[in-house]
C-alpha positions as CSV (number, residue, x, y, z in Angstrom):
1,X,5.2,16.4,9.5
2,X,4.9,20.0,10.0
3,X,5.3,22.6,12.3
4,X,2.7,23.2,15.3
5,X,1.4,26.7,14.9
6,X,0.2,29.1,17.3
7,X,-3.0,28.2,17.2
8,X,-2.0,24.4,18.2
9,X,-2.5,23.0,21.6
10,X,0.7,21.3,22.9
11,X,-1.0,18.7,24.8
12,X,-4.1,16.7,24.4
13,X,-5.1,14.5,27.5
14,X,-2.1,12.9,28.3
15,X,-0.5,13.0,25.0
16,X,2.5,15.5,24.2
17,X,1.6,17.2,20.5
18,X,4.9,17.1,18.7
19,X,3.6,18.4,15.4
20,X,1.0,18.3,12.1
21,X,0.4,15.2,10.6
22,X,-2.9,16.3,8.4
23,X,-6.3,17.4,8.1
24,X,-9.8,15.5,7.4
25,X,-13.1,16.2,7.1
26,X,-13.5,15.5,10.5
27,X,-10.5,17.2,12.3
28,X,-6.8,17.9,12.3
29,X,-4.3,15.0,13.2
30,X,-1.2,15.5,14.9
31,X,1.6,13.2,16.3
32,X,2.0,13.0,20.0
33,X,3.9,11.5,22.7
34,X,2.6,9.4,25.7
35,X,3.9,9.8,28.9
36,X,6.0,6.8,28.7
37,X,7.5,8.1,25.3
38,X,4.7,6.2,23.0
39,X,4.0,7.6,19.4
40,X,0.1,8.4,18.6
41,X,-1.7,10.0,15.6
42,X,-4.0,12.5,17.7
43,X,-7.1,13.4,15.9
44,X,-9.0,16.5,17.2
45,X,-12.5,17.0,16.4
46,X,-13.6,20.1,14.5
47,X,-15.8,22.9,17.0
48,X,-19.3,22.6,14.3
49,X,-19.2,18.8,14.7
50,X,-18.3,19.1,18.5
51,X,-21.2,21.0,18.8
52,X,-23.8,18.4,17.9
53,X,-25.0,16.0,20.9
54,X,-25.6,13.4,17.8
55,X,-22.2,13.5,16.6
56,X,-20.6,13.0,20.0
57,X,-23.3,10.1,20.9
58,X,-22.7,7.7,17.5
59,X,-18.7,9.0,18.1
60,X,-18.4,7.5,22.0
61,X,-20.3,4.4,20.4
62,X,-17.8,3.8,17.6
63,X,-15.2,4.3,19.5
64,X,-16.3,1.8,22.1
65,X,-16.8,-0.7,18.9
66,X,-13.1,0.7,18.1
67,X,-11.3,-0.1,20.8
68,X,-12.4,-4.0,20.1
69,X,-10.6,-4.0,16.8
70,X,-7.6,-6.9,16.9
71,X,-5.5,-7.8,14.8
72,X,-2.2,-6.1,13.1
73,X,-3.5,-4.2,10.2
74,X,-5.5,-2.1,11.4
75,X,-4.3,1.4,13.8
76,X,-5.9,0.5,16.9
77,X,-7.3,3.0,19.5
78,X,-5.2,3.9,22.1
79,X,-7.1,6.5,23.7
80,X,-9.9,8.4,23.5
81,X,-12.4,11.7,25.5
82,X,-15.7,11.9,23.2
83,X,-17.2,13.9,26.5
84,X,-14.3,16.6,26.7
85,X,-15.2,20.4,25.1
86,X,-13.2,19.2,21.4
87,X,-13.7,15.4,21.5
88,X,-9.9,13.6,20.4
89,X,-9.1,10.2,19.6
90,X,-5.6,8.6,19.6
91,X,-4.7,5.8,17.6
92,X,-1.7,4.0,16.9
93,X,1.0,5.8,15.0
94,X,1.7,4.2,11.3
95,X,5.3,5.6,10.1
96,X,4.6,6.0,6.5
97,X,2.8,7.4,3.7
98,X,-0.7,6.9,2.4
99,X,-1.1,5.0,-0.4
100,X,-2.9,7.8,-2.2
101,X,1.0,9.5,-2.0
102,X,2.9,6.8,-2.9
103,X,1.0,6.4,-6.4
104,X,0.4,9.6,-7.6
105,X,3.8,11.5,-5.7
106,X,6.4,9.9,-8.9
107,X,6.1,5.6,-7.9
108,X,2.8,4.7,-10.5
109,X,0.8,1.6,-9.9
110,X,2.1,-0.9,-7.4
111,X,4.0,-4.4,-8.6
112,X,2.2,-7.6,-8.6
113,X,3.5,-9.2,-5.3
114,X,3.0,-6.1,-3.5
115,X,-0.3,-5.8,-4.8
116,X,-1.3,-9.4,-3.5
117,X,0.1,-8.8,0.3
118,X,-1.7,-5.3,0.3
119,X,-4.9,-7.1,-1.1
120,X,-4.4,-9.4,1.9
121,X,-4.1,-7.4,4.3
122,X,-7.0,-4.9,3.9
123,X,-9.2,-8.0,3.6
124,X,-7.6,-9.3,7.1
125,X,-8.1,-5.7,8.5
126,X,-11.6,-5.2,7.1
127,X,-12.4,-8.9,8.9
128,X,-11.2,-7.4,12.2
129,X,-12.8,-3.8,11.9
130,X,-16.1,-6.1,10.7
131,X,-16.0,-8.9,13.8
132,X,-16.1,-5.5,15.9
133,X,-19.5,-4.5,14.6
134,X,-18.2,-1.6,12.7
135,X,-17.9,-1.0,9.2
136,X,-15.7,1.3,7.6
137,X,-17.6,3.5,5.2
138,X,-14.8,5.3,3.7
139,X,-12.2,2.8,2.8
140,X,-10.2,4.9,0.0
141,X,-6.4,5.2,-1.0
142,X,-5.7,8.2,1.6
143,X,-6.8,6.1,4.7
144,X,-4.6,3.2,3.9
145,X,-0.6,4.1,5.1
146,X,2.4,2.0,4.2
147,X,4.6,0.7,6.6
148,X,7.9,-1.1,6.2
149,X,6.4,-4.2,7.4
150,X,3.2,-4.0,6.1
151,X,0.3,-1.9,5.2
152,X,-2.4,0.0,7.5
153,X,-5.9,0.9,7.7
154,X,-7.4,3.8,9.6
155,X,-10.2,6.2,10.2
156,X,-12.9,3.1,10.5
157,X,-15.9,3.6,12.3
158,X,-15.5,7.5,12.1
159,X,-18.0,8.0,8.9
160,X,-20.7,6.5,10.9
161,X,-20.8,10.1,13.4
162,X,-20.4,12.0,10.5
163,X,-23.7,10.8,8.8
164,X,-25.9,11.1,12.3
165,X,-24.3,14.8,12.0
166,X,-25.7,15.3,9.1
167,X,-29.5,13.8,9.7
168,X,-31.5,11.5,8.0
169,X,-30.9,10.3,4.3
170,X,-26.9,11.9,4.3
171,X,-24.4,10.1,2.7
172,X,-21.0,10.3,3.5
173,X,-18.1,9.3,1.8
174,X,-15.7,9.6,-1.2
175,X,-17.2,9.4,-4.7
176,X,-15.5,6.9,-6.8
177,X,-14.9,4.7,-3.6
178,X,-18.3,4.3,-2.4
179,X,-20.4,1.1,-3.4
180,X,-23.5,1.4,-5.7
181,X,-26.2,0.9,-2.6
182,X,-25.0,4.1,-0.9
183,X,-26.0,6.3,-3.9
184,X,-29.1,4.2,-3.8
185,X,-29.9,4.9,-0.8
186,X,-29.6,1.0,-0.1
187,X,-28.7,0.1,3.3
188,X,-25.2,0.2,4.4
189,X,-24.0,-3.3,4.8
190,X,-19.9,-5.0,5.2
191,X,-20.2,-5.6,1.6
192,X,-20.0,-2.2,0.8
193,X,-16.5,-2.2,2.4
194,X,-15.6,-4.7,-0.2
195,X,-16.5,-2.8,-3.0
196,X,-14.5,0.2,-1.6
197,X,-11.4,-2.5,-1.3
198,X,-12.1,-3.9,-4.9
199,X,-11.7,0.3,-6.1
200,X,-8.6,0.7,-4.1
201,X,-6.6,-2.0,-5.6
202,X,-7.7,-1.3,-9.1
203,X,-6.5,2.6,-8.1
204,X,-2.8,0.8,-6.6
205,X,-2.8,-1.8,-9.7
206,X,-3.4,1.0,-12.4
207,X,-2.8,4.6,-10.9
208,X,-6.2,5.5,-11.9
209,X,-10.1,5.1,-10.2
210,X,-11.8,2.2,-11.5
211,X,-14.6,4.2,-12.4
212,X,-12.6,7.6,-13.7
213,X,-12.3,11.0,-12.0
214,X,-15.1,13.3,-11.3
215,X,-13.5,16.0,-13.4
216,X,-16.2,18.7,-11.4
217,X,-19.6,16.3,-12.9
218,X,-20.1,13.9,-9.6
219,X,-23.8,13.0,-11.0
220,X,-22.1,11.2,-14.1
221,X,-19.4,9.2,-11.7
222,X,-22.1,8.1,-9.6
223,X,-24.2,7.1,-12.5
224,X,-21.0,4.9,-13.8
225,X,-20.5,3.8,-10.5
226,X,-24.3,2.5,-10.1
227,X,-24.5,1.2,-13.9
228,X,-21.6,0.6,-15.7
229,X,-18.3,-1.8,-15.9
230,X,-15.4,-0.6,-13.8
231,X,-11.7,0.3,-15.7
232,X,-9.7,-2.7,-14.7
233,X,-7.4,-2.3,-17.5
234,X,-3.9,-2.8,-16.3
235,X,-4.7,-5.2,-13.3
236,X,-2.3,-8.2,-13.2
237,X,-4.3,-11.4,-13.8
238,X,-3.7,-12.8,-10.7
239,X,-6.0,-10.0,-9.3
240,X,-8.4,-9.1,-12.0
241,X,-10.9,-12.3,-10.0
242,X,-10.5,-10.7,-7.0
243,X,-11.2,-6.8,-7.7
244,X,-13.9,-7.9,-10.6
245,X,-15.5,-10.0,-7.7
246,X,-15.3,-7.3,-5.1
247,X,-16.7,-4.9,-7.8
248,X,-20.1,-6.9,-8.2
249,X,-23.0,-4.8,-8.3
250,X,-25.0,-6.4,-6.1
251,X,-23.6,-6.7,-2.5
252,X,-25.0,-10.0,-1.8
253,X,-22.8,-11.3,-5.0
254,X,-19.6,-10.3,-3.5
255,X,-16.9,-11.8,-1.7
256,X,-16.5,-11.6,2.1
257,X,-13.2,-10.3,3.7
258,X,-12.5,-14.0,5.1
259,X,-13.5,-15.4,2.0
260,X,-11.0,-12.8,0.0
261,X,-7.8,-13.8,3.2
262,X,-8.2,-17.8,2.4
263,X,-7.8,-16.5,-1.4
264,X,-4.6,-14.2,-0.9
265,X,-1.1,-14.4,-0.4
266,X,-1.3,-15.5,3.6
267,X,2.9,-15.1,4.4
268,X,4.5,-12.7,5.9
269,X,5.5,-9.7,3.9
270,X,8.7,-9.7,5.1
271,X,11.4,-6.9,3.8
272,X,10.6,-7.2,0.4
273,X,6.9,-6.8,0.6
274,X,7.2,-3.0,-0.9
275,X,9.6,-2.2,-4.1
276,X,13.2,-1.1,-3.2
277,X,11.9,2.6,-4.4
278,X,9.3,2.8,-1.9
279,X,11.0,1.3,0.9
280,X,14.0,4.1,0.2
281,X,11.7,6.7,0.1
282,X,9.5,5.4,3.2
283,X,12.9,5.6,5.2
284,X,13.7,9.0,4.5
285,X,9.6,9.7,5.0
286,X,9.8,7.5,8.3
287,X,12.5,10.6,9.4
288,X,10.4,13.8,8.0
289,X,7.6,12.9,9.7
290,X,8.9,13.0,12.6
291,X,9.4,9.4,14.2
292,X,14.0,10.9,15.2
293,X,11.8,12.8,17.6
294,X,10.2,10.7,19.4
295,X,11.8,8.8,22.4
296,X,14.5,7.2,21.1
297,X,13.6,3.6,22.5
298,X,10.0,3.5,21.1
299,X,11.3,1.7,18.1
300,X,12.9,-1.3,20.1
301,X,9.3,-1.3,21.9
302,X,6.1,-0.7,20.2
303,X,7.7,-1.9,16.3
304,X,7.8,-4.8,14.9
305,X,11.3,-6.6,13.9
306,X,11.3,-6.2,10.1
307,X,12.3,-9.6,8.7
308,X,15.3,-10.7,6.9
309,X,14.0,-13.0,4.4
310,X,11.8,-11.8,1.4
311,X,8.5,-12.6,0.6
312,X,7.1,-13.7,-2.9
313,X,3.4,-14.8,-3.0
314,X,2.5,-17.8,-3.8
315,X,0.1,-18.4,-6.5
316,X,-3.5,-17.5,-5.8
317,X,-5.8,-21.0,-5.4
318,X,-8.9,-21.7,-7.1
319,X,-11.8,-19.0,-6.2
320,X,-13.8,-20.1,-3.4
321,X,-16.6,-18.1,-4.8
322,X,-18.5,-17.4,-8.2
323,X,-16.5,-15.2,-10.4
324,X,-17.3,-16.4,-13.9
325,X,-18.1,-13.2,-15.1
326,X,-15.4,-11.8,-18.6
327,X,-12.9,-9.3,-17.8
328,X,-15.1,-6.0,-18.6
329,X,-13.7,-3.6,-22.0
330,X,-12.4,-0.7,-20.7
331,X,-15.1,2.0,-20.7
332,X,-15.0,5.2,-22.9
333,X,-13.6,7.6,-19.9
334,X,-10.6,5.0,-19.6
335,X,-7.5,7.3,-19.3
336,X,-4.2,5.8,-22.0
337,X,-1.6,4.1,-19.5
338,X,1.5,5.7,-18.7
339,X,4.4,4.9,-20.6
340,X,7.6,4.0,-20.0
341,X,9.1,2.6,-16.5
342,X,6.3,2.7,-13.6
343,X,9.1,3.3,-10.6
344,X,10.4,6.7,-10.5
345,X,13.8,6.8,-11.5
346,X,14.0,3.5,-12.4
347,X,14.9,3.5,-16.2
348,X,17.6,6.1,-15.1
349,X,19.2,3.4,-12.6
350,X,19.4,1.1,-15.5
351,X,20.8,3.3,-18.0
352,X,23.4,4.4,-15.8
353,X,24.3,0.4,-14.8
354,X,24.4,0.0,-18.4
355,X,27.4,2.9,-18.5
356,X,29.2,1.8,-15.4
357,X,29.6,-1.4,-17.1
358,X,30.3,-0.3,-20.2
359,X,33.1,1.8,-19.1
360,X,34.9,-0.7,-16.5
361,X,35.3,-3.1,-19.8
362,X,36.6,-0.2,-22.0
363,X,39.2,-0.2,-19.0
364,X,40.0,-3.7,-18.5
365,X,40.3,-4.1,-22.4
366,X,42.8,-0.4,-22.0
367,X,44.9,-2.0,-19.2
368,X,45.3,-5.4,-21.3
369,X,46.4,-3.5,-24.4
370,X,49.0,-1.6,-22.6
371,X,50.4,-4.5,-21.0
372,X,50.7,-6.6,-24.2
373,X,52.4,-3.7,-25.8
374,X,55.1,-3.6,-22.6
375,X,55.4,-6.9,-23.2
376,X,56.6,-6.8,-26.9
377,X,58.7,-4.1,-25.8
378,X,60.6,-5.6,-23.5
């Protein structure tokens, strides 16, 4: 979290602006403080989109549909003013770091069982943004935050204002993470929500975008986005059905969120649901960011126990849908795979075991020889 500038309002509605938590496309989000000592992630609008009688009509009606999300993974809206002069929403704070941070800021692609109880829980939170009537649009790494007990989806529904902004025939969206009917000009439909889900665990099982980076030339992503096989080199096998199926082509041909939650791990993720790396490094983010200054009780009221017990997945059942479809060859723009240990620091940790160990039996075998020798002496 960083500083509030000058510029910065200190209070939004009834929310207390503590600092900066970031900046989209559509405005700048900053943590805040309810009245009764509450955490939000405050999202103010930027002025050229406040401006625009569309945007603030198809923003009040997502937000309505908003407000009617359930469920646990997804931030839910706390409060909202689409009429006042800079429209603001406030959701539900998430204390951690996108998963967009935690790959590419030194942890690599995420281990298998955290890959299944993330799968799981984007499909849960897709079902619930999907039951509301909304669809997400722009389900990418960088909207999806990592909590200790569990992961987090947010900025659904938002897109939607964005496009009616824009006018007729505008797509919005990240390229690389959007589904082939939205370069197509196809209409918009749940399924392309899936497709999104399918590139963003191939991006947390391999560290790169299923269909490569832009690299400045968006025409030729979108073209291997709309015609050729997706990079899903390095995707456990317990996944590759699930991404590959989300990945389909055609929208009708993939798998629904409900579908994809009676197919995943369904437990809770418990402590272990994150590698120890992550969860080190989410505590110290959990301070930075600014949750030490919020009331000190909103812990003990608004989060979750974490439990004790770890979770492992169990194994994945049959498919419940068609997915007979070979494993795709990785495609010519398919970046080599990192070498080495994926986490961090990791390889260090074991080297250095290795040497503590090493040295403590160098000393036992020391003190042994020194008291045989006092024994001959004496």
């Amino acid at each position: 979290m960083d500083d509030l500038l000058a510029e910065d309002p200190h209070r939004v509605g009834p929310f207390r602006l503590l600092g900066r938590l970031g900046a989209g496309g559509m405005g700048r989000v900053y943590l805040g403080e309810s009245p009764n000592g509450r955490p939000a992630a405050v999202k103010l609008v930027r002025e050229p989109y406040a401006a625009d009688p569309a945007f603030r009509q198809r923003l009040r009606q997502d937000v309505e549909a908003a407000r009617r999300v359930g469920g646990a993974w997804a931030a839910y809206v706390l409060d909202a003013d689409t009429q006042a002069q800079i429209p603001w929403i406030a959701t539900a704070y998430v204390a951690g770091p996108s998963l967009q941070d935690v790959v590419e800021r030194g942890f690599g692609p995420l281990p298998e069982p955290t890959l299944l109880v993330l799968a799981d829980r984007l499909a849960l939170a897709l079902d619930d943004i999907h039951d509301a009537g909304l669809r997400h649009r722009d389900l990418k790494p960088s909207h999806v935050l990592l909590a200790m007990d569990g992961p987090r989806v947010i900025d659904f529904g938002i897109t939607r204002a964005m496009e009616a902004s824009a006018g007729a025939g505008a797509v919005v969206g990240t390229p690389g993470f959007m589904a082939p009917e939205q370069f197509r000009g196809e209409p918009v439909t749940a399924a392309a929500d899936v497709f999104s889900l399918g590139t963003v665990l191939a991006y947390a099982a391999t560290g790169r975008m299923a269909f490569g980076m832009p690299d400045g030339d968006i025409g030729a992503l979108v073209r291997r986005v709309v015609h050729e096989a997706p990079d899903l080199v390095g995707v456990p096998a317990s996944l590759l059905p699930v991404v590959r199926a989300c990945l389909h082509k055609d929208p009708a041909r993939r798998p629904t969120p409900g579908q994809l939650t009676g197919y995943l791990a369904s437990g809770s993720p418990g402590q272990s649901w994150l590698p120890r790396e992550v969860s080190a490094q989410l505590a110290r983010y959990v301070v930075q960011s600014g949750e030490s200054v919020v009331s000190p009780g909103y812990r003990r009221r608004y989060l979750p126990p974490v439990p004790e017990d770890s979770h492992r997945p169990d194994p994945p059942p049959p498919l419940p849908w068609s997915a007979s479809e070979p494993a795709p060859s990785p495609p010519p723009h398919r970046a080599s795979l990192p070498r080495g240990p994926v986490w961090g620091s990791g390889g260090r940790t074991r080297r250095r075991t290795a040497l503590l160990v090493a040295l403590a039996v160098l000393a036992v075998v020391a003190v042994a020889a020194a008291w045989f020798v006092v024994r001959t002496v004496t």
